[in-house]
C-alpha positions in Angstrom: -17.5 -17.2 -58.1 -16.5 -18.7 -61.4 -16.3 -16.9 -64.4 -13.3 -15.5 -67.1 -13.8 -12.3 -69.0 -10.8 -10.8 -71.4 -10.5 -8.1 -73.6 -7.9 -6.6 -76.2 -7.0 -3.3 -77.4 -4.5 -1.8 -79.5 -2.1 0.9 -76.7 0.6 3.1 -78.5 2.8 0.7 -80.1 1.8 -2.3 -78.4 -1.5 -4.8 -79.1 -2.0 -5.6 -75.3 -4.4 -8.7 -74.2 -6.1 -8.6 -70.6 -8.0 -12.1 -69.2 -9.3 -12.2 -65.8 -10.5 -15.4 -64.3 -12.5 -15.8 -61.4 -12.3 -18.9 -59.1 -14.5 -19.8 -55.4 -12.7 -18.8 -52.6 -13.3 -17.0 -49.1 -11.3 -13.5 -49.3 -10.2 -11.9 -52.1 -7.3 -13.0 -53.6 -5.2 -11.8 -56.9 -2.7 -12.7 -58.4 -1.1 -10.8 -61.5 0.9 -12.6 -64.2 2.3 -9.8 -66.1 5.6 -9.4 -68.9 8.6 -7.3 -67.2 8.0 -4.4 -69.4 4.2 -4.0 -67.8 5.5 -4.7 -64.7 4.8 -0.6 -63.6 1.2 -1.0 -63.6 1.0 -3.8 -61.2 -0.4 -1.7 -58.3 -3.1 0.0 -60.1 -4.2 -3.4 -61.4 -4.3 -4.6 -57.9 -5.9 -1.6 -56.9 -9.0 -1.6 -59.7 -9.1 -5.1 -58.6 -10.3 -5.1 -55.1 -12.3 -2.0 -55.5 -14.8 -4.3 -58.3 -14.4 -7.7 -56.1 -14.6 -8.0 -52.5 -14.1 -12.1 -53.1 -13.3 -14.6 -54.8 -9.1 -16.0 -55.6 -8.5 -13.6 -58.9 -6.5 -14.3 -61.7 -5.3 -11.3 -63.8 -2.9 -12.1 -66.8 -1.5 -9.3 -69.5 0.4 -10.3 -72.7 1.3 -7.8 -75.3 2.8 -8.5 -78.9 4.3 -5.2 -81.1 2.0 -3.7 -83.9 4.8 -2.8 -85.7 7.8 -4.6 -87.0 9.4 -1.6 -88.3 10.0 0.1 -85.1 12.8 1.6 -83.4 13.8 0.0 -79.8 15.6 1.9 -77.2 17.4 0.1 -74.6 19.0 0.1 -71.8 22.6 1.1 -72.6 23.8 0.7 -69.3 22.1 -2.4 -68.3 23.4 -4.1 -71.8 27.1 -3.2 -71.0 26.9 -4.9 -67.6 25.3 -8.4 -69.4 27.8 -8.5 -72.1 30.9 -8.1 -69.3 28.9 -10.6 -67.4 28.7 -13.2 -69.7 32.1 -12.7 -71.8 33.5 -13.4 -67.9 31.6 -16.8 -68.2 32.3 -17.4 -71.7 36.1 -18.1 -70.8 35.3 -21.2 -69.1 33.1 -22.2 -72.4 33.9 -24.0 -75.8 31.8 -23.0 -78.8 29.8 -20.5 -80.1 28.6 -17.6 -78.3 25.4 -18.9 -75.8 23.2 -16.1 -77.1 22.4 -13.2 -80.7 21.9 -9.7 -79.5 18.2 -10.2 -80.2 18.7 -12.6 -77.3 19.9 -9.8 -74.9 17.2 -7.6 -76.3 14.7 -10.5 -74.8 16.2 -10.1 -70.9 14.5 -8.3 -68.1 15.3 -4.8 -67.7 16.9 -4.2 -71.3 14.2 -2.5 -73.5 13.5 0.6 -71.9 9.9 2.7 -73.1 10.4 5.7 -75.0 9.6 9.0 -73.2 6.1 9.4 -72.1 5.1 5.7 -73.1 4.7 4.4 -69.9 1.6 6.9 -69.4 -0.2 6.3 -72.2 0.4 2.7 -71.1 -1.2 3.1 -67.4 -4.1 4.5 -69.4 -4.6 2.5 -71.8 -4.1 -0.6 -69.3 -6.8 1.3 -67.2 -9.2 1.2 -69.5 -9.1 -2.7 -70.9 -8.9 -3.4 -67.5 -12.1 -1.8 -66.8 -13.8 -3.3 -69.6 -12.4 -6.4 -68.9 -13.7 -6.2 -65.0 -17.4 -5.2 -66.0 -17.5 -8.3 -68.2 -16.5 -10.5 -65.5 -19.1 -8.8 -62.6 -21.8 -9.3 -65.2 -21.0 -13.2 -65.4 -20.3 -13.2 -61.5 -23.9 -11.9 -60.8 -25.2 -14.3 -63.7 -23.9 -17.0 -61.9 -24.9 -15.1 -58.5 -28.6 -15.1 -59.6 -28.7 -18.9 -59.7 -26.8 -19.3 -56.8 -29.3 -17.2 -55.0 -32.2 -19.1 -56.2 -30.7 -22.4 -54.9 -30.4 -20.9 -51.5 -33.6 -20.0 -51.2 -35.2 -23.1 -52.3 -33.3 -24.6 -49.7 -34.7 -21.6 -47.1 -38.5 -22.6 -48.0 -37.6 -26.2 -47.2 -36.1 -25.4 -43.4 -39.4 -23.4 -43.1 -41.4 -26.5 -43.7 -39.2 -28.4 -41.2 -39.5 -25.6 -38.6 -43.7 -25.9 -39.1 -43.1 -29.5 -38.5 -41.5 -28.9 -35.4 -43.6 -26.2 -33.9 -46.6 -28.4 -35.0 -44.8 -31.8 -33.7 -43.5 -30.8 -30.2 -46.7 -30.5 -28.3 -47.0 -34.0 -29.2 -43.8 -35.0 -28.1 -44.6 -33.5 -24.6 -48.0 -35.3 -24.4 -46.1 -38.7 -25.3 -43.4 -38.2 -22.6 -45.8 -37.3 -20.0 -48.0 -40.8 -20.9 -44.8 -42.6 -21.1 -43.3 -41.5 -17.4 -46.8 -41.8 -16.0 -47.0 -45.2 -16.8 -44.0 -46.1 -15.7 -43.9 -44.5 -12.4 -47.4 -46.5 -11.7 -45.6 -49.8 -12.6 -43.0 -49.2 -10.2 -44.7 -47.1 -7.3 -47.7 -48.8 -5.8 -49.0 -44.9 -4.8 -47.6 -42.5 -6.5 -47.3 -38.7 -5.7 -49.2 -37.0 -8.7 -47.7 -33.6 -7.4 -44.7 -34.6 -7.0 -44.7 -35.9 -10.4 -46.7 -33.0 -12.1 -43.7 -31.1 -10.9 -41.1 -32.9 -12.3 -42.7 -33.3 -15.4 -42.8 -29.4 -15.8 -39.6 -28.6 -14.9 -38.5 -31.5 -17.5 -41.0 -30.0 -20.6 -38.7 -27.2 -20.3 -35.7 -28.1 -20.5 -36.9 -30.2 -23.5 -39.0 -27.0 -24.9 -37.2 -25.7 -28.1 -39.8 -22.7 -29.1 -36.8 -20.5 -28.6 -34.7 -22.4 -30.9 -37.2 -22.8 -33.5 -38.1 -18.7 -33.2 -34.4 -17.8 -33.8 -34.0 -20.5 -36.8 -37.4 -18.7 -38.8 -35.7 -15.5 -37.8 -32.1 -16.2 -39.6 -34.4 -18.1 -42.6 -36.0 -14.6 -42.5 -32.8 -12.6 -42.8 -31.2 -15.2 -45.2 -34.4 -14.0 -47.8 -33.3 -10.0 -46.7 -29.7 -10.2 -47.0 -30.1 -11.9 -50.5 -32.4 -9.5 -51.8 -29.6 -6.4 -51.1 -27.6 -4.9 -54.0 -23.9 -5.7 -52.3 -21.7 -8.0 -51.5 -23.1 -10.5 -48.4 -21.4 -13.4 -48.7 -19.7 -13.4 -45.6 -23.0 -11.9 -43.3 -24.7 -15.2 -45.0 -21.4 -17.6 -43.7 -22.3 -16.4 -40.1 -25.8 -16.6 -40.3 -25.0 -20.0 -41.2 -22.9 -20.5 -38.0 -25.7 -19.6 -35.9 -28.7 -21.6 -38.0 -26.3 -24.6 -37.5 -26.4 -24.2 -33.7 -29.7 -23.7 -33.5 -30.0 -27.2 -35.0 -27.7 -28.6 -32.7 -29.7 -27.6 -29.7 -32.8 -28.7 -31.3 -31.1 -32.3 -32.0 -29.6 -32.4 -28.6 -32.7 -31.6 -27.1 -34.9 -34.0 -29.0 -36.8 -37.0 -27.1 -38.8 -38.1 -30.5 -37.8 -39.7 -33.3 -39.5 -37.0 -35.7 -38.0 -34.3 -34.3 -34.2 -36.0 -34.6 -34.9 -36.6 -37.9 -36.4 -32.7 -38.7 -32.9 -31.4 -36.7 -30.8 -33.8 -39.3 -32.4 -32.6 -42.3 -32.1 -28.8 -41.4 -28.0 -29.5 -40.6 -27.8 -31.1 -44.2 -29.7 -28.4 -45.5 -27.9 -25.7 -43.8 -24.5 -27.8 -44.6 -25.8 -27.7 -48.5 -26.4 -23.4 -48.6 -23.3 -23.0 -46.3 -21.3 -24.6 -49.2 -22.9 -22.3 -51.9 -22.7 -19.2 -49.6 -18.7 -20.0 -50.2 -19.1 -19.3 -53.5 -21.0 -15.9 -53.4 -19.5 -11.9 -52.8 
């Protein structure tokens, strides 16, 4: 489902901003964009993640800027010595200045190091703006879930008209048939056998009956209206009821011999081709 939610919070030293955004998609997918230094907390972001949303491609972004200018930095001692050999290597094959100020080397990955016990109080604090941020965005995910829902079952009171018309229609379609082969067997037999053809005309209103098929589409219109109503995530129990409602049609269409009733199966595959496309879009 679509929806952003953010949320900022002051965390030791650091002012650290959280935005989640929340985009259609069939499994759950996250990706993280975080800066090197909050790099630690990556798999309990990815962790609080899926255990909130089950679907849905996930986009989780962290930025921090210091509170306070006046503050000591420790780095890296180590890891400076190596860049500094490293580059004054390169620099002999250069003209010119040097390529880069020490607050340049403060800048690279791995060089400021967190003072002792930081990066706790970090995983905490991230923790909890991350929670807040993630109850923000399943509030606007059911929002949008709630209309989403309502769509699909206006559509589900529609295919219940068009499998009334059916059930109502196909007596009728056998009565037709029977009239229609009838006559034309007395045009072209001067005597025909009327138990003979009694026969045949029985054994050919069913394989044309579709009772079956109509029974199991009100069932999965039924369940549609059940599933929706549960307090979890159904989005993919809806996708294959969807599956089977759509073959349903298909055997009703194949099976058609009346105009009517091809035109009730098409309408019920464009409405079941219309939910199916907001069922993509729900947990």
């Amino acid at each position: 489902m679509t929806a952003f939610a953010g949320a900022e919070a002051e965390i030791g030293s650091l002012l650290i901003n959280c935005e989640l955004r929340s985009v259609n998609h069939r499994y759950c997918d996250i990706s993280l964009k975080l800066p090197e230094r909050l790099r630690f907390a990556e798999a309990d972001i990815r962790a609080a993640i899926s255990a909130r949303l089950k679907r849905g491609k996930i986009e989780c972004a962290l930025n921090y800027k210091k509170r306070d200018a006046e503050q000591t930095y420790e780095f890296n001692e180590a890891a400076v010595k190596g860049l500094l050999a490293a580059t004054a290597a390169i620099e002999k094959y250069m003209d010119g200045p040097k390529p880069f100020s020490a607050l340049d080397v403060l800048a690279f990955p791995g060089i400021q190091q967190e003072q002792e016990g930081e990066r706790d109080s970090l995983q905490r604090g991230i923790n909890e703006l991350l929670d807040k941020a993630l109850i923000d965005l399943v509030v606007a995910r059911e929002r949008e879930g709630e209309q989403l829902g309502q769509l699909i079952e206006d559509r589900s009171a529609s295919m219940r008209k068009l499998v009334e018309r059916a059930k109502a229609r196909m007596p009728e379609v056998l009565r037709l048939l029977r009239e229609k082969i009838t006559e034309r067997i007395k045009e072209l037999v001067a005597e025909p056998d009327f138990d003979r053809l009694e026969q045949e005309l029985v054994l050919l209103a069913q394989k044309l009956d579709v009772a079956e098929e109509l029974d199991r589409l009100q069932n999965h219109i039924d369940e549609v209206s059940r599933i929706l109503a549960q307090d979890e995530p159904v989005g993919r129990r809806l996708d294959f009821l969807m599956q089977e409602m759509n073959r349903e049609a298909n055997t009703l269409g194949s099976k058609s011999a009346d105009k009517e009733m091809t035109g009730i199966s098409i309408d019920l595959k464009v409405l079941i081709e219309q939910m199916r496309e907001q069922i993509q879009n729900i947990e």
